[in-house]
KOLMAR-244216 format. One record per residue (C-alpha): residue number from 1; residue in three letters; x, y negated, z. Coordinates in steps of 0.1 Angstrom, whole numbers, plus 2048, in hexadecimal, padded with zeros to 3 digits. Each point is the difference from the previous one (the first is absolute). Layout:
 kefi kolpa   u   v   w
  NUM   ALA   X   Y   Z
...
END
This chain:
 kefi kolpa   u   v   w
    1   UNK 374 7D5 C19
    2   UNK 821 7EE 7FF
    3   UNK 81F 80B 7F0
    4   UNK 81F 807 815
    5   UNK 822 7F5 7F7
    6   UNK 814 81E 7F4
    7   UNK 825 808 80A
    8   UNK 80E 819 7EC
    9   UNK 81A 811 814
   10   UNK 805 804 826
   11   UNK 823 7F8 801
   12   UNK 80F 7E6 817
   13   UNK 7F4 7E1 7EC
   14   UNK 7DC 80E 7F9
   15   UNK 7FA 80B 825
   16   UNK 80D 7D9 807
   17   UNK 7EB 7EE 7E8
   18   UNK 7DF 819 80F
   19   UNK 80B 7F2 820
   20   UNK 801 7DB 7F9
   21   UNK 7DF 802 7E9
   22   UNK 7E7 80E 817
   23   UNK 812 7ED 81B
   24   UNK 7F1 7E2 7ED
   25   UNK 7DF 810 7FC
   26   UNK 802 815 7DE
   27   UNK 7F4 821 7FE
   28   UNK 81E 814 7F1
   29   UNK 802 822 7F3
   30   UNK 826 811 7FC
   31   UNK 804 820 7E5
   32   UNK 81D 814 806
   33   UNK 80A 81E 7E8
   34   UNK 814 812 81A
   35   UNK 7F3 813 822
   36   UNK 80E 7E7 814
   37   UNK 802 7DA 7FE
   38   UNK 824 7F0 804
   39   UNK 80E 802 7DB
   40   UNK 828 7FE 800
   41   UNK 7FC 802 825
   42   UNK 7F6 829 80A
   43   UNK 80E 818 814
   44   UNK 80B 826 801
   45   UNK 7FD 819 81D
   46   UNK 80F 820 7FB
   47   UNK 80D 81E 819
   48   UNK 7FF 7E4 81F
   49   UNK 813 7E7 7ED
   50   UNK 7EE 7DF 7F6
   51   UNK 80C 7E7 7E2
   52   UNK 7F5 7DE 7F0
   53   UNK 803 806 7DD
   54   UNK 801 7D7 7F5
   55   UNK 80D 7E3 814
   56   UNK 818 806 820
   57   UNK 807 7D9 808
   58   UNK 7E9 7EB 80F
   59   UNK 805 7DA 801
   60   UNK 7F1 7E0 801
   61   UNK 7E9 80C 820
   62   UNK 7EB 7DA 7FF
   63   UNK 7EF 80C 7DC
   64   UNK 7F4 81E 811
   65   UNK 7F5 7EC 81C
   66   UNK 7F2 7E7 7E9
   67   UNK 7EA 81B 7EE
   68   UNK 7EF 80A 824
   69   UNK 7FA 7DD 80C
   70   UNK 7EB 7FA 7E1
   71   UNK 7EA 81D 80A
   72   UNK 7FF 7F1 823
   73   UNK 816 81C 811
   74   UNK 821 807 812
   75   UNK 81E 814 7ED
   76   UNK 808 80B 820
   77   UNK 7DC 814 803
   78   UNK 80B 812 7E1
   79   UNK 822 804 7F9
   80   UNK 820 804 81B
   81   UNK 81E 7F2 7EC
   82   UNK 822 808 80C
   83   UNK 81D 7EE 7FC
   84   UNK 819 813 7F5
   85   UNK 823 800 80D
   86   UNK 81B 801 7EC
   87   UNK 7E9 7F5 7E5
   88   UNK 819 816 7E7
   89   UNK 821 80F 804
   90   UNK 816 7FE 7E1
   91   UNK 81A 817 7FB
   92   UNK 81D 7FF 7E0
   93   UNK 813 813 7F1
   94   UNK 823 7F8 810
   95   UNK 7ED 80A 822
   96   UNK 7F4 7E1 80C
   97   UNK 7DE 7FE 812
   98   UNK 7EF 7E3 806
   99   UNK 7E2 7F6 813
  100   UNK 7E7 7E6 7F9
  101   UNK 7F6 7F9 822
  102   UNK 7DC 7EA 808
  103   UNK 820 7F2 81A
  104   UNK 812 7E5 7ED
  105   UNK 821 800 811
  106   UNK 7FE 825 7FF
  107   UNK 801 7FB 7DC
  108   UNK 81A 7E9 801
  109   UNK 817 80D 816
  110   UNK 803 823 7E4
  111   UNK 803 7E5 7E4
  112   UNK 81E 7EE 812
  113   UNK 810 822 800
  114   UNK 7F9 802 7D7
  115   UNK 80C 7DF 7FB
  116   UNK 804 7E4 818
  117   UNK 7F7 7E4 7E5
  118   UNK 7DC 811 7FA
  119   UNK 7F4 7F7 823
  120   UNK 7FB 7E0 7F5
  121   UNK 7F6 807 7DC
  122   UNK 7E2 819 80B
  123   UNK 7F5 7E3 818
  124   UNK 802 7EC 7DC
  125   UNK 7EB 817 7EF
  126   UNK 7E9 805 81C
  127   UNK 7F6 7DB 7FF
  128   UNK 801 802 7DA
  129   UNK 7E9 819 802
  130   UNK 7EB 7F2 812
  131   UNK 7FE 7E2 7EC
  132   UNK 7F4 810 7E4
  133   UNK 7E9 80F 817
  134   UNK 7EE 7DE 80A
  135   UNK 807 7F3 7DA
  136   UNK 7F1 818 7EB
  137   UNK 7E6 811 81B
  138   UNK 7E4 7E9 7FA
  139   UNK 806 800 7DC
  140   UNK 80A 822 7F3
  141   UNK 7F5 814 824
  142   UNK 7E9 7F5 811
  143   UNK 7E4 7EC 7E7
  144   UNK 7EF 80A 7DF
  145   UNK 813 806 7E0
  146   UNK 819 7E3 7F5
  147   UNK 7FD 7E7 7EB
  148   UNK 815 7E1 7F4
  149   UNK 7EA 7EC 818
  150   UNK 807 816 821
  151   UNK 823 7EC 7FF
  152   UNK 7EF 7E1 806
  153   UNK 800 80E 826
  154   UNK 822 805 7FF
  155   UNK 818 7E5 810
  156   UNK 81B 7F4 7E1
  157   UNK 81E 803 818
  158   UNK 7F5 827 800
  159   UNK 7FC 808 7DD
  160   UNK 822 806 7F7
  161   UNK 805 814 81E
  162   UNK 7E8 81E 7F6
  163   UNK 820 80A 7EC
  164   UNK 7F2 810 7E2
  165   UNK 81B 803 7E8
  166   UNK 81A 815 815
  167   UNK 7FA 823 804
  168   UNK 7F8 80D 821
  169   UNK 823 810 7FE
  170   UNK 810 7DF 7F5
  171   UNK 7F1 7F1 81B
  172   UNK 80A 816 81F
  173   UNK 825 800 7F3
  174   UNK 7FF 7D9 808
  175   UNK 7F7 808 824
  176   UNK 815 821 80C
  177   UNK 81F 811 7F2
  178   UNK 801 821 811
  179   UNK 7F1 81A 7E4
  180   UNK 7F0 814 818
  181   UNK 7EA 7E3 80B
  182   UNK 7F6 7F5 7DB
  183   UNK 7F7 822 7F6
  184   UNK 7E6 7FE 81E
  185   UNK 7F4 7DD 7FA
  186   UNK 7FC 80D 7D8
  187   UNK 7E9 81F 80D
  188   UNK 7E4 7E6 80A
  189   UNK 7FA 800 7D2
  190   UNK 7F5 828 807
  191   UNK 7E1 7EE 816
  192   UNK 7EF 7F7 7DF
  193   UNK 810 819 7E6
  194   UNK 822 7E9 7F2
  195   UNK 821 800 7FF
  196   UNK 813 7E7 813
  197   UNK 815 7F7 7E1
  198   UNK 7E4 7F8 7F0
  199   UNK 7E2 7F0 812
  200   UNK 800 7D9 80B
  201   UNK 814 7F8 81F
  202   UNK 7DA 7F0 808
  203   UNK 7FD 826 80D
  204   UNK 816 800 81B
  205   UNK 7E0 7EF 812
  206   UNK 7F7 827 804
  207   UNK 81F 805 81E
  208   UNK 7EE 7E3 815
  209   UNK 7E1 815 804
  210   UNK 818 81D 80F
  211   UNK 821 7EF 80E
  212   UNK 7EE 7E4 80E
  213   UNK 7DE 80D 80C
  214   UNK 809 826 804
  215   UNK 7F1 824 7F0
  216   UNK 7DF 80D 817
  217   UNK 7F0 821 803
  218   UNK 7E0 80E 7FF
  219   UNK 7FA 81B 822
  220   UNK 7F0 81B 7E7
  221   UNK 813 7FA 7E1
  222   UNK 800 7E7 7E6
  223   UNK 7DE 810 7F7
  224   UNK 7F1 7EF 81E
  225   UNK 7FE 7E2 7EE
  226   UNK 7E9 811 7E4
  227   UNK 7EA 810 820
  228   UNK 801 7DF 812
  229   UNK 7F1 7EC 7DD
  230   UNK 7E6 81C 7F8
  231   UNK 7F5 7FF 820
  232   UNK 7F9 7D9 802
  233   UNK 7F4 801 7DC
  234   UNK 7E7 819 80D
  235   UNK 7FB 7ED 81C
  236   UNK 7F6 7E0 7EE
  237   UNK 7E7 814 7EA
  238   UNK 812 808 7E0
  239   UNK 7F9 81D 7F1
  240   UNK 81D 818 7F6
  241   UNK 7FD 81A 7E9
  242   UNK 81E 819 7FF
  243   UNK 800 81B 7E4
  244   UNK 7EC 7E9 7E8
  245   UNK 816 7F7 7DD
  246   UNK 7F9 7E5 7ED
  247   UNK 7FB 805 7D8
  248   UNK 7FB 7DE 7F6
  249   UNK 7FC 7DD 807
  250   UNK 7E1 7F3 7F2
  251   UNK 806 7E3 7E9
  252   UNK 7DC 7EB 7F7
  253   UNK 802 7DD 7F4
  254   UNK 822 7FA 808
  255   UNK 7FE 80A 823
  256   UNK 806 81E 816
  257   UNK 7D9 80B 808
  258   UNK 804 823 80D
  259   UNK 816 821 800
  260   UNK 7FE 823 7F1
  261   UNK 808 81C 819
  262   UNK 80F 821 7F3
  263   UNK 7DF 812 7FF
  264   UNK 7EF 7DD 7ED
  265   UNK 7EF 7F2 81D
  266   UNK 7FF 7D9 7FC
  267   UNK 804 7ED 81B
  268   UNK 7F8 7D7 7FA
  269   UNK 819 7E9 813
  270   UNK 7FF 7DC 808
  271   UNK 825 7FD 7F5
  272   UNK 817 81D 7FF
  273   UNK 821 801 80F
  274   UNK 81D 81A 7F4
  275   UNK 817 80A 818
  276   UNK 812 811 7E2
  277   UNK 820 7FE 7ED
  278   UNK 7F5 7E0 7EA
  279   UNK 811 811 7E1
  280   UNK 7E7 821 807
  281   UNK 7E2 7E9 806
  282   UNK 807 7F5 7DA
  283   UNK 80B 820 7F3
  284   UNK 7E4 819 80F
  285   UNK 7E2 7EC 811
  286   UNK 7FA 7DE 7E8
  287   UNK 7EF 80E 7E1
  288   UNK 811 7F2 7E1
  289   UNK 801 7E1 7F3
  290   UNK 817 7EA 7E9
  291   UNK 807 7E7 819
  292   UNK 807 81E 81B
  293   UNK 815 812 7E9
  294   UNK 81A 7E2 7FD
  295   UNK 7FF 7FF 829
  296   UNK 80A 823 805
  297   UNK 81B 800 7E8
  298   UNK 814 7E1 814
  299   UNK 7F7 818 81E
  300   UNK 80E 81E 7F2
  301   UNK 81F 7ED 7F0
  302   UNK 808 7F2 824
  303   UNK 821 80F 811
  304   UNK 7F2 818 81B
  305   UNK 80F 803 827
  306   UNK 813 81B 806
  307   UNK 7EF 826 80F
  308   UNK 810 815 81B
  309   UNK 806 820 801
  310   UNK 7F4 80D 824
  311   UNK 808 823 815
  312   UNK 7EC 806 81F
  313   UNK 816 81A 812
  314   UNK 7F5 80F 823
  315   UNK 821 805 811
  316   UNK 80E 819 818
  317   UNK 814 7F0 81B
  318   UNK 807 7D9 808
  319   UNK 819 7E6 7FB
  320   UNK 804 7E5 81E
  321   UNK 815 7EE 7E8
  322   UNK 7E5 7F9 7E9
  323   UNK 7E7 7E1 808
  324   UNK 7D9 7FD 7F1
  325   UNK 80D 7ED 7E0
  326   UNK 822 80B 7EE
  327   UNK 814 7F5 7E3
  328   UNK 81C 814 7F0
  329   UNK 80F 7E9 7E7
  330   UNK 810 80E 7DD
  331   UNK 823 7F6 7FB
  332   UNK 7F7 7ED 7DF
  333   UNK 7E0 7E8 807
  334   UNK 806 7EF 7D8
  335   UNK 7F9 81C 7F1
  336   UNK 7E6 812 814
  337   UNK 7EC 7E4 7F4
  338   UNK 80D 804 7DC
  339   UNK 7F3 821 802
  340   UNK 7DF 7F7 807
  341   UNK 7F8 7E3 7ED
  342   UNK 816 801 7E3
  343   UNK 808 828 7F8
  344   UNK 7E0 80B 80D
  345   UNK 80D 81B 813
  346   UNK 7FF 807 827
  347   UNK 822 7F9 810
  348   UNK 81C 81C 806
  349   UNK 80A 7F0 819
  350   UNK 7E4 7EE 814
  351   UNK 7F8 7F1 81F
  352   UNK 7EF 816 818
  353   UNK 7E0 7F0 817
  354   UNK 7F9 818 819
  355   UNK 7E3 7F4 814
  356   UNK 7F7 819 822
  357   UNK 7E5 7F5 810
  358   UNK 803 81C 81D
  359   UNK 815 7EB 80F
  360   UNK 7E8 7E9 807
  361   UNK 7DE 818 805
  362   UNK 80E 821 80B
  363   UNK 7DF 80F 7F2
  364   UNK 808 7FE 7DF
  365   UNK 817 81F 804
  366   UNK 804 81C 812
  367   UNK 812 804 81C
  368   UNK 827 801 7FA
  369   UNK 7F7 7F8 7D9
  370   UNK 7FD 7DF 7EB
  371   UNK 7EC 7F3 7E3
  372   UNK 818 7EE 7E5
  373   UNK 7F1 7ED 7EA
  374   UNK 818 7FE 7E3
  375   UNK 801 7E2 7E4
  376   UNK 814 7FC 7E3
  377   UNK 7FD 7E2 7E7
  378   UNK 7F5 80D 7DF
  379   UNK 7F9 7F4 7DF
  380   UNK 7DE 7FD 7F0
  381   UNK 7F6 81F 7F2
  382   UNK 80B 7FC 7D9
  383   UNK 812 816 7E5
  384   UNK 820 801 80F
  385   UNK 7FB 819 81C
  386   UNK 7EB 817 806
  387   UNK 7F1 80A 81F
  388   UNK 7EE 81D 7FC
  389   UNK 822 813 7F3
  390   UNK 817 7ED 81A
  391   UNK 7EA 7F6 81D
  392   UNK 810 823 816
  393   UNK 825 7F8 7F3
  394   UNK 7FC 7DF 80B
  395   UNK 7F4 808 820
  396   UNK 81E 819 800
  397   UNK 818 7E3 7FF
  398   UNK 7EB 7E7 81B
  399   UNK 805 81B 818
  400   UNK 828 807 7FA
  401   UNK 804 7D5 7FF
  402   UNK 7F5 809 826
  403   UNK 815 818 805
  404   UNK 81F 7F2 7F3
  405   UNK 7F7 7E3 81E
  406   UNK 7FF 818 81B
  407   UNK 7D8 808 7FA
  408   UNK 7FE 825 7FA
  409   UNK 7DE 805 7FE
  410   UNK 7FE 820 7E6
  411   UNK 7F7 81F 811
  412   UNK 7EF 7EF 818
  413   UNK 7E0 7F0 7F0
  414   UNK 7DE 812 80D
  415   UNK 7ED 7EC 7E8
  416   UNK 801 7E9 7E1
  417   UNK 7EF 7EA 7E8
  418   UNK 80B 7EF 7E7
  419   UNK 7F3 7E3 7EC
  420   UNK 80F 7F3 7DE
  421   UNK 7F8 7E1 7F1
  422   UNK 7E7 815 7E7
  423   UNK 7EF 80D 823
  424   UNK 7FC 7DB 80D
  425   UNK 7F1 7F4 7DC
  426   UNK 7E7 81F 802
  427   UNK 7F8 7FC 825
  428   UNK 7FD 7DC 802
  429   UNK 7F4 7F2 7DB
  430   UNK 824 7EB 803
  431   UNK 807 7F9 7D8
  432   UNK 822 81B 7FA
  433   UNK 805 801 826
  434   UNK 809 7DC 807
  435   UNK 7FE 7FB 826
  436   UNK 7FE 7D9 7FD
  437   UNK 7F3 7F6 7E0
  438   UNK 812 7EE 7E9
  439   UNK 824 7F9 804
  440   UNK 80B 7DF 812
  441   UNK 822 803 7EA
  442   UNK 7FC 7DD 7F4
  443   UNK 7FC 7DE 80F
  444   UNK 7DD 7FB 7EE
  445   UNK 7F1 823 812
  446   UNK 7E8 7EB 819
  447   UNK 7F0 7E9 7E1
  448   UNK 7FD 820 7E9
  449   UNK 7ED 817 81D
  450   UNK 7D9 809 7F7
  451   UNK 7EC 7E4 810
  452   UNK 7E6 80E 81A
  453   UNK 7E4 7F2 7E7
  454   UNK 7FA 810 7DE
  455   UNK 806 7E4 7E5
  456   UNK 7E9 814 7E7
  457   UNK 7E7 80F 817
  458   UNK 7E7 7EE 815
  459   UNK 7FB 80B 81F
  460   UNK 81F 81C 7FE
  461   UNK 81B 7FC 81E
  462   UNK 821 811 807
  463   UNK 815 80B 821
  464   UNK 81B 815 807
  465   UNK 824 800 7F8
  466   UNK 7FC 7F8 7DC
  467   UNK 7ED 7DD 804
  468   UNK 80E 7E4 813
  469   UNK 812 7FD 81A
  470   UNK 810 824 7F7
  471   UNK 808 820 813
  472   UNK 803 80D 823
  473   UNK 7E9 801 81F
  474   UNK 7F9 7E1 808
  475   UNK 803 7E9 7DD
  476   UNK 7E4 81E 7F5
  477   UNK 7EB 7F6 822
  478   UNK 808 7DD 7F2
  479   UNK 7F4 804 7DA
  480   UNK 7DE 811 810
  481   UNK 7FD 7DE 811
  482   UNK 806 7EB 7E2
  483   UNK 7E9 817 7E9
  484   UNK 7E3 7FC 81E
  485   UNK 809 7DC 800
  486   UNK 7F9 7FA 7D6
  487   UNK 7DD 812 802
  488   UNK 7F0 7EB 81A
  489   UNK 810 7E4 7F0
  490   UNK 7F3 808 7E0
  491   UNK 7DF 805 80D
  492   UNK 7F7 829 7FC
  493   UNK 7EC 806 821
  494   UNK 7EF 820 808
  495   UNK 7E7 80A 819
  496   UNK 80D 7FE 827
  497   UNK 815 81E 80D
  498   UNK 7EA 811 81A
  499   UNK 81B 7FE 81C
  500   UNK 803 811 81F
  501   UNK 814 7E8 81E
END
C-alpha cells in the first residue's frame, strides 16, 4: 500500500497545499489537533452572536481564485466575496473621521479637505505602491523562497526602486504631509506584526493589495473560507482527520518516514508537510539531534511579530456611524510601537480595530445588537507583563479608550470573550502568541524567513505564516502552494487521491 503525503495542521496553508497535491494526483492525508480544521482562522457563536476569532481582512481575491482553478473549480461555486464599502473608516483623536472608500475620488476629495498637497502625494504613493507591488511580487510574493539569483529576473532600472533602506515611515513622509494620513499609511506594518518605524519601506507593497485592489468579504464569515477549503479538500479525496495530535515526526535515515499520533499510532508518509509554527516543529515534533539543536536556537533567537489582545463583545443597541472595519488611532503612534517592541508592554494608549461584521451579514447578531470584534496590538508574551494577573484590567482600560470616543459600551455587553496573546499561543501552537511569525522589523526579514523545504530533513516541508512568503490569508494560501510545489519537484509521490468530480 502506498504512503500518503502527511500535512500536519489544517490551517489555511495545509488545507491549500491538500488542495494542490491531490489536485495533481497525490493521495494526501491532513492531521489536525483541534475539532475543527481552519487553525488561526475559527469562529465563536454565542447567545445569537457569531465572531471570527483570526483574520477580518481579506485581500488579494486572484490567490484564492488561483487555489480553485488548480482543482478545476469556480470560487464563485464556493465562496461569495463582498466588496466592502468604505473598506475602513479611520477616526483620530482631534475628531477627524476618515473613510477609505473602494471610490478613489471619494477618497480624495476627504484628503483635499486634510491637506490639499496630499491629493497628489497619495496618487504618488499609490503608484509607488504599486511598483513595489509588480517589483518584488514575483520575487518575494508570488514565487518560491529567494535567493541571490531570483534578482536575475529583476530589470536593473528597478532594483534601486524596491527602496529598502528607508523605513516604511521614512518613506511615506516623502509622499504626504498631513499626519493623519501617514499614521494610516504606517498601519499597513500591523498586516504582518511591525512597526512602521521599523520595517523596510519595501513593506508599503502591503497598501497596494488594499488601496489599490480593495478589502472583500466572505457571505458567512471569514470562516467560510476554512468551510469552502475543507470542503474541496474533501472533495478531491484527501483525507482529514480533526481531533488527531501529532506526537512526533518520525526521523529515519535523514528523512521524514512517518508520524507518531498522541495515542502512538504511526502513520508512514511519502513526505510530510507541517503546517506548524517552524520554531515548534523544531522545538516539540523533530526528535533531537546536534545539527537540529543549532536550528532551533537561530529560531528561538529570532525577533517575533507582535500578538493581539482580542474582546468579542455582543452588544446591545447599534451605531449607524460605525462601518464593517474601524480604526481608532492613539494620539502617540511612536510610542505605541515602542511599547510593543522595545518595553515589552501592551500600549496605554492604543489603537483600537473594531471590526463588526453585522453590518455586513445581519445574522451574525441579533436583532437590534452587534458583534464587535475587538483588537489591540500586543507584545509577545514575555517577562514584562503578565497576562494572567492583568488580562481583566486591561480589558478594563480597552473598553473606557471607547468610551472616552463616544463608544460607551459598558453596561451593555450581553456577552464576551476574551483572548490574550497567552490564549492565541495555547489555541493555535503560535510560538508566545505571535500572529505573523517573525518580525519583519528589519530590511533582511524576507531572506531570514524559514524556507518551505527543511535544509536538514529530507522529505520535511513547511507552510503557514512562519515560512515564506509570511502571514495573512492569502500569502498562507500562497506558502501551501509553494510547499506543494517543492515536493512534486523533489519527487515524493504517493498513491492517487480517490477523487470524487
Amino acid at each position: 500500500m502506498s504512503k500518503p503525503i502527511i500535512i500536519i495542521g489544517a490551517g489555511i496553508g495545509g488545507l491549500s497545499a491538500a488542495i494542490r497535491l491531490a489536485a495533481a494526483g497525490h493521495a494526501v492525508q491532513v492531521l489536525e489537533q483541534n475539532a475543527q480544521v481552519g487553525g488561526k482562522m475559527s469562529e465563536i457563536h454565542e447567545a445569537g452572536f457569531r465572531w471570527d476569532t483570526g483574520p477580518s481582512v481579506i485581500t488579494m481575491r486572484p490567490v484564492l481564485e488561483d487555489l480553485f482553478a488548480a482543482a478545476g473549480r469556480r470560487l464563485e461555486d464556493y465562496l461569495t466575496l463582498t466588496p466592502l464599502e468604505p473598506i475602513t473608516r479611520y477616526f483620530y483623536p482631534d475628531g477627524t473621521v476618515l473613510d477609505c472608500s473602494r471610490d478613489l475620488p471619494t477618497t480624495l476629495r476627504q484628503i483635499a479637505a486634510l491637506e490639499p498637497a496630499d491629493v497628489e502625494g497619495y496618487l504618488r504613493y499609490l503608484a509607488y505602491a504599486a511598483r513595489l507591488h509588480r517589483i518584488t511580487g514575483p520575487v518575494f510574493i508570488y514565487d518560491q523562497p529567494p535567493t541571490v539569483a531570483s534578482f536575475g529576473r529583476v530589470h536593473p532600472r528597478d532594483m534601486l526602486q524596491v527602496d529598502p533602506l528607508r523605513t516604511m515611515d521614512g518613506a511615506i513622509r516623502s509622499f504626504v504631509r498631513s499626519p493623519h494620513l501617514r499614521q494610516l499609511l504606517g498601519r499597513f506594518a500591523t498586516y504582518v506584526g511591525a512597526s512602521p518605524y521599523r520595517a523596510p519601506a519595501t513593506l508599503n507593497v502591503i497598501a497596494h493589495v488594499e488601496l489599490n485592489e480593495g478589502v472583500w468579504y466572505p457571505r458567512g464569515g471569514i470562516y467560510a473560507i476554512a468551510r469552502a477549503l475543507e470542503r474541496l479538500a474533501l472533495e478531491l479525496g484527501v483525507k482529514v482527520q480533526t481531533g488527531c495530535g501529532v506526537r512526533q515526526i518520525v526521523v529515519e535515515d535523514g528523512r521524514a518516514a512517518a508520524v507518531l499520533l498522541a495515542d502512538g499510532t504511526r502513520v508512514e508518509a511519502a513526505a510530510v508537510l507541517a503546517n506548524v509554527d517552524v520554531a515548534t516543529v523544531y522545538e516539540k515534533l523533530l526528535p533531537a539531534a546536534p545539527s537540529r539543536a543549532a536550528r532551533l536556537q537561530s529560531l528561538l533567537a529570532a525577533e517575533p511579530s507582535c500578538s493581539g489582545f482580542i474582546l468579542m463583545l455582543g452588544v446591545e443597541g447599534q451605531h449607524p456611524q460605525l462601518a464593517h472595519h474601524n480604526i481608532f488611532f492613539s494620539a502617540d503612534y511612536p510610542r505605541e510601537f515602542d511599547d510593543i517592541f522595545r518595553r515589552g508592554v501592551p500600549p496605554h494608549e492604543p489603537t483600537i480595530y473594531a471590526a463588526i461584521t453585522s453590518k455586513t451579514d445581519a445574522d451574525d447578531a441579533p436583532a437590534g445588537c452587534e458583534n464587535w470584534f475587538v483588537l489591540v496590538n500586543a507584545p509577545p508574551t514575555g517577562s514584562a507583563f503578565d497576562w494572567e494577573q492583568n488580562a481583566g484590567a486591561y480589558r478594563d482600560r480597552v473598553l473606557e479608550l471607547l468610551a472616552q470616543r463616544g463608544y460607551e459600551l459598558r453596561g451593555r455587553i450581553r456577552t464576551e470573550r476574551v483572548l490574550t496573546p497567552l490564549d492565541l499561543e495555547r489555541l493555535t501552537g503560535a510560538r508566545r502568541g505571535a500572529l505573523y511569525g517573525w518580525s519583519s522589523n528589519n530590511r533582511f526579514a524576507a531572506f531570514r524567513r524559514p524556507h518551505n523545504r527543511a535544509a536538514d530533513v529530507k522529505g520535511l516541508y513547511f507552510a503557514g505564516g512562519t515560512t515564506h512568503p509570511g502571514g495573512g490569508v492569502p500569502m498562507v494560501m500562497l506558502s501551501g502552494k509553494v510547499a506543494a510545489q517543492l515536493i512534486v519537484q523533489d519527487g515524493f509521490s504517493s498513491g492517487a487521491a480517490s477523487a470524487q468530480t
